[in-house]
N, C-alpha and C positions, 0 to 999 in steps of 0.2 A: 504494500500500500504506500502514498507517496505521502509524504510529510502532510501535514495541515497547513493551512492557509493562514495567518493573525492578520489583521486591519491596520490601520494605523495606532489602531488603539494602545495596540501593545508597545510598552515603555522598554526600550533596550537600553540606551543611557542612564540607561538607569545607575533587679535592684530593688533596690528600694531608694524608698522615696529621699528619705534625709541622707544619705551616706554620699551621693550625688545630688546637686540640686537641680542639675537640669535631668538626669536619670537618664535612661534611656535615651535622648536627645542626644546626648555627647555623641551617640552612633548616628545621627542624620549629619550633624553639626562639628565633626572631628576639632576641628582649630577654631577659638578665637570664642570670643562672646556669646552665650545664647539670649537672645533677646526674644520676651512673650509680650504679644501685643494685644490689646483685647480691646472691643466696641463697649466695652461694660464696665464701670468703675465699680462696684460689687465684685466682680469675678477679680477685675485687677486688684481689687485688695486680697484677695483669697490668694491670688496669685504670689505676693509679696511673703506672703502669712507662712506659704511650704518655702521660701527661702529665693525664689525664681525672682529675674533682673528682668521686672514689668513695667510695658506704659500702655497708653492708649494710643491706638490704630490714628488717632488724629494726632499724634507728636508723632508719627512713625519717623516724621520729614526729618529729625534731629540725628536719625541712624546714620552709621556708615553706608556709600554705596553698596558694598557686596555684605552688607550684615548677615547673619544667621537669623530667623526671625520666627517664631511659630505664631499663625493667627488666628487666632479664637475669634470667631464671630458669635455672638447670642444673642443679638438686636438685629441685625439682619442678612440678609443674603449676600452670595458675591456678585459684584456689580465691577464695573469699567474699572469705576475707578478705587474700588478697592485692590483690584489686581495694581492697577497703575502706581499707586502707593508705593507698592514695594516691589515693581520695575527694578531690574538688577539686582537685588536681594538674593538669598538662598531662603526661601517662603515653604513652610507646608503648613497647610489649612487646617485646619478643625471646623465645620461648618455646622457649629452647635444648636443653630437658629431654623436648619433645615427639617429638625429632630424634633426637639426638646426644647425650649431656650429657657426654662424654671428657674433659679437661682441651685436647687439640688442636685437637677442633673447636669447643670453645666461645672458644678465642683467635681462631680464625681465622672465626668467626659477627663478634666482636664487632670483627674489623677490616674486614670487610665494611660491617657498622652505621655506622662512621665512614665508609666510600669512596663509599658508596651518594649520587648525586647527587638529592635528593630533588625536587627541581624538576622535572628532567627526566623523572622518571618520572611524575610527577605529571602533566605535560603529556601524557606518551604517555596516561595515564589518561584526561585527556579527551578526547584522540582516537579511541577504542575504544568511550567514551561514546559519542559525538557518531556516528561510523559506524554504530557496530551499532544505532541508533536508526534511524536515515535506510536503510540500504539492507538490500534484501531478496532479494538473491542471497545465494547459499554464499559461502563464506568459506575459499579455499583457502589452504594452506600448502603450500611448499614447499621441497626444497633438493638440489644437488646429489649429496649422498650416500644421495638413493633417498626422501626423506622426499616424501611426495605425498597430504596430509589434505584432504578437502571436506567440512567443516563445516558444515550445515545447519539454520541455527535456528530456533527456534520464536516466535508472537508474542509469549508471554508466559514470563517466564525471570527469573529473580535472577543482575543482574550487579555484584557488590560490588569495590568499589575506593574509594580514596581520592582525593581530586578537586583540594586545596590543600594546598602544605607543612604549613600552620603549624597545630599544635594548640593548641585551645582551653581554658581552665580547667573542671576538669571531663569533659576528652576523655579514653577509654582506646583507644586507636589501635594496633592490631597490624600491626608490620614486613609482615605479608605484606598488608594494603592498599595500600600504599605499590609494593609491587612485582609486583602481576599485577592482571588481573580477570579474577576466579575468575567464571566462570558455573557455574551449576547451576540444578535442576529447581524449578520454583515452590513446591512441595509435595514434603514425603517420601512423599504416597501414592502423586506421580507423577514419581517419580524418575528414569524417563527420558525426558521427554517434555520435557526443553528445548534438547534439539540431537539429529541424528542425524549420525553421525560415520562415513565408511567412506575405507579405504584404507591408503596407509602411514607408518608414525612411526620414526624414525629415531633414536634415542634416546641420549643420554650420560653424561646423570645420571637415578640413581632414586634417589629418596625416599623412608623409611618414615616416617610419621608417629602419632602416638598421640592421644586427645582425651581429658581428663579425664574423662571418662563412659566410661570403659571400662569393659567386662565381662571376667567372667573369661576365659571363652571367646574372646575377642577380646585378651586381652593373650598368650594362648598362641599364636594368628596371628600377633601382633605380633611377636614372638619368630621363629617360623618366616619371616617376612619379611626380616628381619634377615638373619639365614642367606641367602637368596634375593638380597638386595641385596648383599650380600656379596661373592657368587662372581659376580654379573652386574658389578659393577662392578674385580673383578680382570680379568676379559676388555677392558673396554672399553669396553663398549656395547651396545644390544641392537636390534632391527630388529621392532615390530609389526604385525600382520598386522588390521585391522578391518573387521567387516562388519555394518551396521545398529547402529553404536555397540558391538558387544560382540568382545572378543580373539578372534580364532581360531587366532592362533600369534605367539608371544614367541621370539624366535631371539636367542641370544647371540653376540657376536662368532666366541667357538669351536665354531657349532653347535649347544650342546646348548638343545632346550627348556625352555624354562619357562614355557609356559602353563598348565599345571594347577600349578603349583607357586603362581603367582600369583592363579590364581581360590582356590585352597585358601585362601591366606596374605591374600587381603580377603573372603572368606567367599562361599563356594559358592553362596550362596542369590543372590547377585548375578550369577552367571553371566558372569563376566566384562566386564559393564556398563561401561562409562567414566560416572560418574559427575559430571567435572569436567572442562569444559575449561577450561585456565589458558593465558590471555594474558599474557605476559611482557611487563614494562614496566618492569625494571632493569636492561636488556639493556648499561649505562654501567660494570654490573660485570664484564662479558664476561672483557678478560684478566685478572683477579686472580683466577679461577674456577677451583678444582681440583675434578673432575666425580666423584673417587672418596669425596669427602667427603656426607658424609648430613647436610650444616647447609642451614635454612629460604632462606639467601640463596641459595642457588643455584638457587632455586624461579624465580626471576624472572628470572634472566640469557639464558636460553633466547626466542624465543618464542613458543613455544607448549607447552605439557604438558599431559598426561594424565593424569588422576587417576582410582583405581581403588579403590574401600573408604570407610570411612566415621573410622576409627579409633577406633569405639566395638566392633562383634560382629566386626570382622576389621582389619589396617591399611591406611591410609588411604596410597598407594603413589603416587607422581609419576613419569614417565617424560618426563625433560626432555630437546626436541630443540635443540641447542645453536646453530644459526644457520639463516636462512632469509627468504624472503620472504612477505608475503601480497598476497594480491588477494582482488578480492569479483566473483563471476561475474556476468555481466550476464545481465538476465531478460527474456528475448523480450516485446515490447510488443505489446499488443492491434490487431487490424488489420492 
């Protein structure tokens, strides 16, 4: 079989808390200063509080040209000219505001940030790389508590991930490279034709997410998702049901359904599509994971999740299964 296809998507340029203060950063950020920038004076004071060398995103201008800089947003989206800001920087994102923006979950996003071993993810990243290039069996996941996924991918696919700790002057790097490889469809006109996904996912974190191109229409799903995420994460957890990549039944811990609740809330027109599968590759944050919180890290601690929506005409929803194995099925040989 010939190698796979990646898009442009994919990136090839690519502790604890007190003992370092910038933790785990020191592996994005090798030399020189780590500078935490944040839209929030609450959080920048939290910021200061674990020992980190913080200001706000509006003095960013006082930095050196090629600073090191991580940007916590909680107040709002990335826009122009927030990128523009820190033009020539060494930048990775935390887009806190996309999630959660609460005063809770944004402390507990940004100690995540610091615990998150960026090495090893990075490594798993090129592992994922390296497989899902090389072999062309399904791609199963597994786990004791009922999870039972067979992934089946396409030649051609966008698999974006981040490949080396360290960022470059000029680089804007978002936390969730670092921590999954998001596959998805090579084209939006061919949105499902870069995995077909059937079986079952065993779930314990869901995710609602938002994209800065939202519509109206789509921030009012946004909203009803919320809601949805909500009461599936007071239960516990939820158990899905796929067949040819699309939901046929969302079961929550206490029974009650939510599969039309959740086609609704990432917009009907997708018919329940899985949209993304997410390979988890910060799976080093595993115990420090609380599964009822709706922050971006918990996207990767799992490995494997489900992504449903887009976060522009409905939300963009993650259904992470929190431990498990995989294998890659072996493909009967010619002869």
């Amino acid at each position: 079989m010939p190698a796979r296809h990646y898009g442009d998507a994919m990136t090839t340029d690519l502790s604890t808390l007190r003992r370092i203060p910038e933790g785990g950063l020191r592996q994005v950020f090798p030399e020189g200063d780590v500078h935490i920038a944040v839209d929030d004076a609450e959080l920048a004071e939290y910021g200061r509080e674990l020992g980190l060398r913080t200001l706000l995103v509006e003095n960013a201008g006082e930095l050196p040209p090629e600073a090191n800089v991580a940007v916590f947003l909680r107040n709002g989206l990335v826009t122009r000219d927030v990128r523009r800001t820190f033009k020539g920087m060494r930048a990775l994102l935390i887009p806190i505001s996309s999630f959660d923006p609460t005063l809770e979950i944004a402390k507990y996003t940004m100690r995540l940030v610091l615990e998150t071993d960026y090495e090893k993810a990075c490594k798993w990243n090129r592992y994922w790389a390296r497989r899902i290039a090389e072999e062309s069996g399904a791609l199963i996941f597994s786990n004791s508590a009922g999870t039972d996924l067979k992934c089946s991918l396409a030649m051609e696919l966008n698999a974006s991930a981040w490949l080396n700790p360290a960022i470059k002057p000029g680089q804007w790097v978002s936390i969730a490279a670092y921590a999954e490889m998001s596959i998805t469809a090579p084209s939006s006109k061919d949105w499902h034709g870069a995995f077909t996904i059937e079986g079952t996912a065993v779930a314990s974190g869901v995710l609602v997410a938002t994209d800065a191109r939202v519509t109206a229409e789509g921030a009012e799903r946004i909203e009803r998702a919320k809601r949805v995420r909500d009461e599936i994460a007071v239960q516990g957890g939820i158990r899905l049901e796929l067949e040819n990549s699309r939901l046929v039944s969302a079961v929550g811990d206490s029974g009650k359904d939510f599969t039309e609740a959740i086609k609704d809330a990432t917009n009907p027109e997708y018919d329940g599509h899985v949209l993304e599968l997410g390979i988890g590759t910060n799976m080093a944050l595993l115990p420090h994971i609380e599964w009822q919180y709706n922050s971006q890290l918990n996207e990767g601690a799992g490995p494997v999740h489900l992504g449903f929506g887009e976060g522009m005409t409905g939300a963009h929803m993650d259904f992470v299964v929190p431990d498990g194995d995989h294998r890659f099925e072996r493909t009967r040989q010619n002869g």
